[in-house]
Every structure is written in C-alpha cells, then in structure tokens.
N, C-alpha and C positions, 0 to 999 in steps of 0.2 A: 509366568506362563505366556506364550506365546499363542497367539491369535488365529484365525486360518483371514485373509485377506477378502473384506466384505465384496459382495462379487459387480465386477464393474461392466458399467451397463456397454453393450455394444452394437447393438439395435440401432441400423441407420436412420436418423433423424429424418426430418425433410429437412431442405436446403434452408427454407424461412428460420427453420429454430433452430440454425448453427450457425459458429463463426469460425470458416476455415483460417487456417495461419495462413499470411502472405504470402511465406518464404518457405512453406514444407516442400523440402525436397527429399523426405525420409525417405521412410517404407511405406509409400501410399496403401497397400493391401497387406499389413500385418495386425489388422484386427483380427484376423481367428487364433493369432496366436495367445490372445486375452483371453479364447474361449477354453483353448488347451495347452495348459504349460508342461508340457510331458517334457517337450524339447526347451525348458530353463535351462537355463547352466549359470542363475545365481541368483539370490535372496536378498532381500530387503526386507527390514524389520523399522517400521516407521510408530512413533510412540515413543510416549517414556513408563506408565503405568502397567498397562498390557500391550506392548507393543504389538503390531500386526505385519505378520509374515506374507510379505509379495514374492510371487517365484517370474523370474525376468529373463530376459537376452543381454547378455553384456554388447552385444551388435549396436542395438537399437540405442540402449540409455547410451553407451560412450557415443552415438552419431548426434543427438538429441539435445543430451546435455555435457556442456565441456566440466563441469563436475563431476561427473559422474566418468569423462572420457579419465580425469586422472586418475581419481580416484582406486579406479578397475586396475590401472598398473603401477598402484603402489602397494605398500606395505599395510594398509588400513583395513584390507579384508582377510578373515579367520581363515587360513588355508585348507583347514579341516571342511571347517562347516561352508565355506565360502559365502558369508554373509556379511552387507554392510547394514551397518546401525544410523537410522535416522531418528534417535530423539528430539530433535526439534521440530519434524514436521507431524503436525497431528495426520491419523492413517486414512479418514476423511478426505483431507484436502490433500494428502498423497494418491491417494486413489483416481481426483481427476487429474491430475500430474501424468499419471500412466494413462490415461484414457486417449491425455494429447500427444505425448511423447510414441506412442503406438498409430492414433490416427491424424496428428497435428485439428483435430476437432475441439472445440468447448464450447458446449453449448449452450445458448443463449437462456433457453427456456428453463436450463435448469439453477441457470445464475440468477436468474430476476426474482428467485424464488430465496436466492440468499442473502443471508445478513451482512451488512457494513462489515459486519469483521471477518465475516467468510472470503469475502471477497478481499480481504486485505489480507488476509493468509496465506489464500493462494498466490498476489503476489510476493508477499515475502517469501513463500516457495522457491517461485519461479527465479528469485532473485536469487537465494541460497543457492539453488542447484543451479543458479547461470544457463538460465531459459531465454534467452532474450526476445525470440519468437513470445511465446508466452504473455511476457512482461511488456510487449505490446499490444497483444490482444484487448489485456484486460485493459490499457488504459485505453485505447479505442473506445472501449465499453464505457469509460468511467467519462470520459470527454462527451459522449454523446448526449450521459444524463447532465453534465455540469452545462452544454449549451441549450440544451432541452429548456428554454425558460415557459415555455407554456406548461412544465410541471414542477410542482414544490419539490425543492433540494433539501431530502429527509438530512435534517443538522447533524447524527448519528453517520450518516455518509460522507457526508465533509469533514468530521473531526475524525472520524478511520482511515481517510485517505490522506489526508494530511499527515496523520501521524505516521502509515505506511511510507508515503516519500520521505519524509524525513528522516524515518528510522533506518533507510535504505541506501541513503543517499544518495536520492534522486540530483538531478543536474541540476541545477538553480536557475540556468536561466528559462529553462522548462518549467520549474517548479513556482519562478513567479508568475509566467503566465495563466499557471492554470489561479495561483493565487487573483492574478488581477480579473480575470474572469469569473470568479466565487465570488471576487467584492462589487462588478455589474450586477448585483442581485440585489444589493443593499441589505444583508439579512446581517450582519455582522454585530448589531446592538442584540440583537435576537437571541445570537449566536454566542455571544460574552455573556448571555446568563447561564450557560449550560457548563458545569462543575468539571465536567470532564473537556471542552472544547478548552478552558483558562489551563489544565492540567498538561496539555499538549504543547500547549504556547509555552508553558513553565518551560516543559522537559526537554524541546527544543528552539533555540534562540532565532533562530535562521528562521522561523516561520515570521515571529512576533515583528522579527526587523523588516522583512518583505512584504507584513501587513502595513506596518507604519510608515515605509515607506511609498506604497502603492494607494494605500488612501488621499493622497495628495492629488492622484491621479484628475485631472477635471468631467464631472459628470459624475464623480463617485464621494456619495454621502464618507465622509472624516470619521475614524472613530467616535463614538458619543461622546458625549461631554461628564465629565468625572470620573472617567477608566481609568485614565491614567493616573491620575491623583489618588485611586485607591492603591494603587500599586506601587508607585514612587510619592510619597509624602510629600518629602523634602528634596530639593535643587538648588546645586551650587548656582548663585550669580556672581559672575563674574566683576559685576562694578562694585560688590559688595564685599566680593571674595570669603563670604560665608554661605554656609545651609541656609536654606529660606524654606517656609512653606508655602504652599500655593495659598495665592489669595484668593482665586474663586477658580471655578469648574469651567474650562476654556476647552476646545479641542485639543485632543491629544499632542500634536507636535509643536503646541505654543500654549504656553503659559506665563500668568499675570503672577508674580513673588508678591509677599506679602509689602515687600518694602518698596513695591510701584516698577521695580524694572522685570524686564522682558526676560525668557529661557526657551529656547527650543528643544524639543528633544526627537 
C-alpha cells in the first residue's frame, strides 16, 4: 500500500535558522510547486515497507540531481504508472531531499534536532542521488561541531559520521583530516569503550589505519595502552621469525614480544 507523501514544510524560515547551498543556481522560486503538485509529471515512491508516494517535476530533480538527471531518460521508469522506486532512501529523509532540491534550503533548526544517524542518512541520500550541493552543506554542518571544542563531541556523532564517510567513500585525504581533528580531542580511550565505535573500525579498515597512523601525530595523546593487544594477541618478530605474544601493554604502534625484541605495528 502506498502512502500519500507526509507534507513538506515550506514556510520561509528566517535567514538565522537556514543554510542556503552555495552553489543553487536552480529554481530559486519553485517552492509553491511543494504546495501544489497538480502540475507533477512524475512519482517517486521512497521506502521499502509502506513506501511513500512524492508527486514531482522531472525539470527540477534532473537539474538538481545528476541521478535522477539519468535516471528520468532511461528505461528504470514504469511507462504506464511513470514512477521511480527509491527503496533505499527512508520517505523521512526523502522528504528534506525535496524540500532542498526545490529551495537549495536545509534547515538548521530543524537538524540540531536530529539524531547522529538522521543526519548520516541524509547524507547517504545525498550521496546516492549525487547531490553534491547537499553533501556539502551537511559536512559544513558536521565540521562546525567537530571544531566547536568548547562543546562535548556526542561519541554517537563521531561513530555515525565515520561510518557515513567510509561507507560512502569519502576521499581519504579529507577523511583524515577530519580524523586528525576528532583525535585533538583526545576522547579516543573514551571512545574504544563504545561497542558500536570498535564495530566501525571492524567493518571498515581505512578508518583503524588513519587512526593508527595519525595518533603518532605530536600533541596527540597515542592509543591507550592494551587496545592493541586485545585485538592482535600475537606478532611476528622478525629476529625470531615466529608468533610472540606481547609482553606487556605498550602503546599501540610499539610493542615489547615476550621474548625481549621490539614489533611495530
């Protein structure tokens, strides 16, 4: 059963509690067509359980998003029904997708109100449909609070954004800066107690190895001491040329073998 599309707010903000896109050079004044889709000429069904039916301008989403520009002239839409199917984007976070794609707006007051994983949704959104407008806003957004150090960096926020660029595959050398910028915080022993922050690091490698190696950084407290030893046991030494186990709890990228020589890792 299909949905009717929950209704999207369009009531101008004031200028304080929005963040226009840089680069909108849309349809500055196609917010009324949010308010009346009489003049749609095509559907979007965003969901997988009850999916929710958007009625839209193929004008706007192909100027907007280059996903959505191919999409519209291929084979992917029901000629009859002329609808495309977004299972992967919940109808939520579709909904401010359209809000910005119509006003290049997203607004601030209504994000600080969202969770870590709201806010990593919509860029996986923006990423999927190739918003790149977008997928800058929000990291603007997200850099503001990562240098913001006169206020605590919710752990929930950096283990969502992390996993966001990684799962996205953000650019790496972007991606360790924001890294070596999370570890001036020093919360990273904090940070290894949290189930789901080790879960992240599991699931992508590229994080684990730009922490290990940015903690080296000078000024910036090293892994704690015995992380690594719960995770790698054992380490080849080389003068030994067998498995060792650690001899004691060293910082992460040096360790003591049981049999007195040195390992970096």
């Amino acid at each position: 059963m299909v949905e009717n599309a929950p209704t999207i707010p369009v009531k101008e903000p004031q200028t304080a509690e929005m963040v226009l896109s840089p680069t909108f050079n849309g349809f500055p004044k196609s917010v009324w067509l949010l308010k009346d889709p009489k003049f749609s000429d095509i559907k979007v069904l965003a969901g997988t359980k009850a999916p929710v039916e958007f009625k839209l301008h193929r004008a706007i989403l192909a100027e907007r998003s280059t996903f959505f520009n191919k999409i519209l002239q291929s084979d992917f839409i029901e000629s009859k029904t002329q609808e495309v199917l977004l299972p992967e984007v919940k109808p939520s976070v579709f909904a401010l997708v359209v809000k910005y794609l119509y006003t290049g707006e997203y607004v601030s007051q209504q994000n600080e109100k969202s969770s870590p994983d709201d806010i990593a949704s919509m860029y996986e959104a923006a990423d999927y449909l190739d918003i790149p407008d977008l997928k800058q806003v929000i990291m603007e957004m997200i850099w503001k609070k990562v240098e913001n150090f006169a206020e605590e960096l919710d752990v929930k926020l950096v283990t969502a954004v992390l996993e966001m660029l990684a799962k996205t595959f953000y650019e790496t050398a972007k991606l360790e800066k924001l890294i070596q910028k999370l570890l001036e915080r020093k919360k990273l022993g904090s940070w290894m107690e949290r189930p789901k922050f080790k879960e992240v690091l599991d699931n992508y490698g590229v994080l684990g190895r730009l922490i290990i190696e940015n903690s080296r950084m000078p000024g910036i407290t090293p892994v704690p001491k015995g992380w690594a030893k719960d995770i790698k046991p054992k380490v080849f030494c080389r003068a030994c040329s067998v498995m060792k186990d650690l001899g004691s709890n060293h910082p992460a990228h040096t360790f003591t073998l049981a049999c007195g020589h040195q390992a970096t890792v």
